[in-house]
VOBAMAR-170398 format. One record per residue (C-alpha): residue number from 1; residue in one letter; x, y, z. Coordinates in steps of 0.5 Angstrom, whole numbers. Example, Ala and Ser with C-alpha at 12.3 -4.5 7.8 and 13.67 -1.06 7.14 Angstrom:
BEGIN
+-----+------+-------+-------+-------+
! pos ! code !    c1 !    c2 !    c3 !
+-----+------+-------+-------+-------+
!   1 !    A !    25 !    -9 !    16 !
!   2 !    S !    27 !    -2 !    14 !
+-----+------+-------+-------+-------+
//
This chain:
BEGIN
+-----+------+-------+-------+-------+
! pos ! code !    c1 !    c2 !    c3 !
+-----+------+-------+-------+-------+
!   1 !    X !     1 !   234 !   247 !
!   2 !    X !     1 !   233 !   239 !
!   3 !    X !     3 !   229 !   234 !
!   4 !    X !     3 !   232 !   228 !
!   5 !    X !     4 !   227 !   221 !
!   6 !    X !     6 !   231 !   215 !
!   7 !    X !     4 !   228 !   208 !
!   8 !    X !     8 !   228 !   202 !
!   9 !    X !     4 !   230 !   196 !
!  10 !    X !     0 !   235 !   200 !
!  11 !    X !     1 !   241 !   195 !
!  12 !    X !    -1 !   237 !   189 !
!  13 !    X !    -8 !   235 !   193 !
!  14 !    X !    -9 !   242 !   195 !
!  15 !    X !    -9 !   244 !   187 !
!  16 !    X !   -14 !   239 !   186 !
!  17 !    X !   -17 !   242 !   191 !
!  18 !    X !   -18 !   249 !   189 !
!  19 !    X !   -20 !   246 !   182 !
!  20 !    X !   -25 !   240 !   184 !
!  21 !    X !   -27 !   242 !   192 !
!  22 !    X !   -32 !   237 !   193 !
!  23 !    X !   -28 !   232 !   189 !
!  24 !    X !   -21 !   233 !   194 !
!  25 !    X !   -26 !   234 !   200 !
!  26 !    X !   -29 !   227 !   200 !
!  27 !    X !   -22 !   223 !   198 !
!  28 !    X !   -18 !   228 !   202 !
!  29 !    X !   -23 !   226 !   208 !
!  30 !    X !   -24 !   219 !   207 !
!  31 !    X !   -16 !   218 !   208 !
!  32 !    X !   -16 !   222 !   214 !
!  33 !    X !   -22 !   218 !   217 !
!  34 !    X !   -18 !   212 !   214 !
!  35 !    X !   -11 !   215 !   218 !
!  36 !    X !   -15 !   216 !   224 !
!  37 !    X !   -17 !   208 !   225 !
!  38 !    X !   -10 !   206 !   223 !
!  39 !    X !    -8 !   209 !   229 !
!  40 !    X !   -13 !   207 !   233 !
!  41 !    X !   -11 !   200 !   230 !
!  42 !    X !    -4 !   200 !   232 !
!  43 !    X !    -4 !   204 !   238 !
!  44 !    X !    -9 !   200 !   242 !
!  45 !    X !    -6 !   193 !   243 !
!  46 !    X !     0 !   197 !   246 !
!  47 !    X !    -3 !   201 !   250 !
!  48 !    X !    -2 !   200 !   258 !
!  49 !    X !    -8 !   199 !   262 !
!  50 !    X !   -11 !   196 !   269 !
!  51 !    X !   -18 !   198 !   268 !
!  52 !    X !   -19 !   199 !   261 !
!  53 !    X !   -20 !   205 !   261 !
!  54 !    X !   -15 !   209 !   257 !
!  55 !    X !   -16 !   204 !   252 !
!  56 !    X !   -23 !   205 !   252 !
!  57 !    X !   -22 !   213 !   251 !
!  58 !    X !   -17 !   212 !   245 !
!  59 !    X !   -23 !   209 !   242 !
!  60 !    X !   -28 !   214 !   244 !
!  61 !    X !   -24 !   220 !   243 !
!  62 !    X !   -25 !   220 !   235 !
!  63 !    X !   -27 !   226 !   233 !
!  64 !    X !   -28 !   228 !   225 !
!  65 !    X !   -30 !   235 !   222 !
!  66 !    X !   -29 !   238 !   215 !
!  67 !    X !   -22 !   235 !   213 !
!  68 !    X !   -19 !   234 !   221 !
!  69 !    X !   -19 !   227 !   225 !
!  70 !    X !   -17 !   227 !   232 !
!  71 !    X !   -15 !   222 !   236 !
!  72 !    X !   -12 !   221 !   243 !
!  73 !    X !   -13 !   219 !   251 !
!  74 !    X !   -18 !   222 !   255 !
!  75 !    X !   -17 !   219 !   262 !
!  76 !    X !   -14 !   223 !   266 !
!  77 !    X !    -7 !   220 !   268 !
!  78 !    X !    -6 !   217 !   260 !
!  79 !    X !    -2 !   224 !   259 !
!  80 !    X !     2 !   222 !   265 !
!  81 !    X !     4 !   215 !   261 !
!  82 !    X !     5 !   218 !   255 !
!  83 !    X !    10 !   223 !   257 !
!  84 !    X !    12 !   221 !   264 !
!  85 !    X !    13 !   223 !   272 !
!  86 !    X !    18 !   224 !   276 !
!  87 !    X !    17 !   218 !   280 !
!  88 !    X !    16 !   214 !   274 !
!  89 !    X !    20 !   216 !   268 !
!  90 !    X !    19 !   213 !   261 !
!  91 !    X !    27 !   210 !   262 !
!  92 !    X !    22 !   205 !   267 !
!  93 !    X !    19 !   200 !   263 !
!  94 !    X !    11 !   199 !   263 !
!  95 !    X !     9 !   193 !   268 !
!  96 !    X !     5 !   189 !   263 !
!  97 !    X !    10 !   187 !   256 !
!  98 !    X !     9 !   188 !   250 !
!  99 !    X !     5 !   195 !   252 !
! 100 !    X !     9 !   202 !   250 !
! 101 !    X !    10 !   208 !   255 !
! 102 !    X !     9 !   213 !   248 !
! 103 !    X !     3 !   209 !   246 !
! 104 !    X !     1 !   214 !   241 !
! 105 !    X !     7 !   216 !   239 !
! 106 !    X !     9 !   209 !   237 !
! 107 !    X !     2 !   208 !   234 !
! 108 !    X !     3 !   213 !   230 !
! 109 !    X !     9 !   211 !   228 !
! 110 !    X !     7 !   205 !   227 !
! 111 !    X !     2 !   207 !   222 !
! 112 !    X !     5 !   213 !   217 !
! 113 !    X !     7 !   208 !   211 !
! 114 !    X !    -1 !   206 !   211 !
! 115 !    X !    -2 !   213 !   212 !
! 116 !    X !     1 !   215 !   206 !
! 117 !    X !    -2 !   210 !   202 !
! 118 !    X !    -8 !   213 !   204 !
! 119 !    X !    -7 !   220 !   202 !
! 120 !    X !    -3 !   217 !   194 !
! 121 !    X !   -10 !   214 !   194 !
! 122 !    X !   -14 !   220 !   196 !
! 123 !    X !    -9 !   224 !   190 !
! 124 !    X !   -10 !   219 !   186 !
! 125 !    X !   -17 !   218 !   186 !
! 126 !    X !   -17 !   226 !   186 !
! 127 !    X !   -13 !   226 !   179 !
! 128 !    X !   -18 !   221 !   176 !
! 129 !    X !   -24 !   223 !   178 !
! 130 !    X !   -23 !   230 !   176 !
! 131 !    X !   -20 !   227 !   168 !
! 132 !    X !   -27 !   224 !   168 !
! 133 !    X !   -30 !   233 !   169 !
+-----+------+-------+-------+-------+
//
């Protein structure tokens, strides 16, 4: 499953981009690695868990390349949380409270006001440095 954030301000990013690529690279990727652990932050606490196990793979599940961040739940069954079963569907509540059956979802959810901040930044730091050339 996917989730999928847009950002505003994108296009103008992608300009400087052309013009300035290491420049807009380097901001670009530090809003997206920042966007990555704001997720972990909002998605942890929320997450249902009797082992800790898919809790502790959220955290191992970052993964960052060129301009793309990952985040997600690798245990076998945290699909079956996120989305749900037959015998448990997301209308049943998670036994512990304050956890979220759709805790990435939630997570991200959570997160997209500081996410965009991160890219304003990124743009902005972008458009700055490139007056300095």
């Amino acid at each position: 499953m996917n989730i999928n954030v847009k950002i505003q301000g994108l296009e103008q990013l992608k300009k400087s981009f052309a013009k300035y690529p290491k420049v807009a690279a380097r901001n670009t990727q530090s809003a997206i690695e920042k966007s990555i652990f704001q997720i972990e932050r909002e998605t942890v606490p929320i997450t249902p868990w009797d082992t800790r196990a898919t809790v502790e793979s959220i955290g191992a599940s970052k993964k960052f390349s060129p301009l793309r961040g990952e985040i997600g739940a690798t245990t076998k069954y945290s699909v079956y949380i996120q989305l749900g079963t037959s015998r448990w569907p997301l209308s049943m509540p998670p036994k512990k409270p304050g956890k979220e059956r759709q805790f990435l979802k939630i997570g991200v959810e959570r997160s997209l006001r500081e996410i965009d901040g991160f890219f304003e930044k990124a743009i902005k730091n972008t458009l700055n440095q490139i007056i300095k050339y």
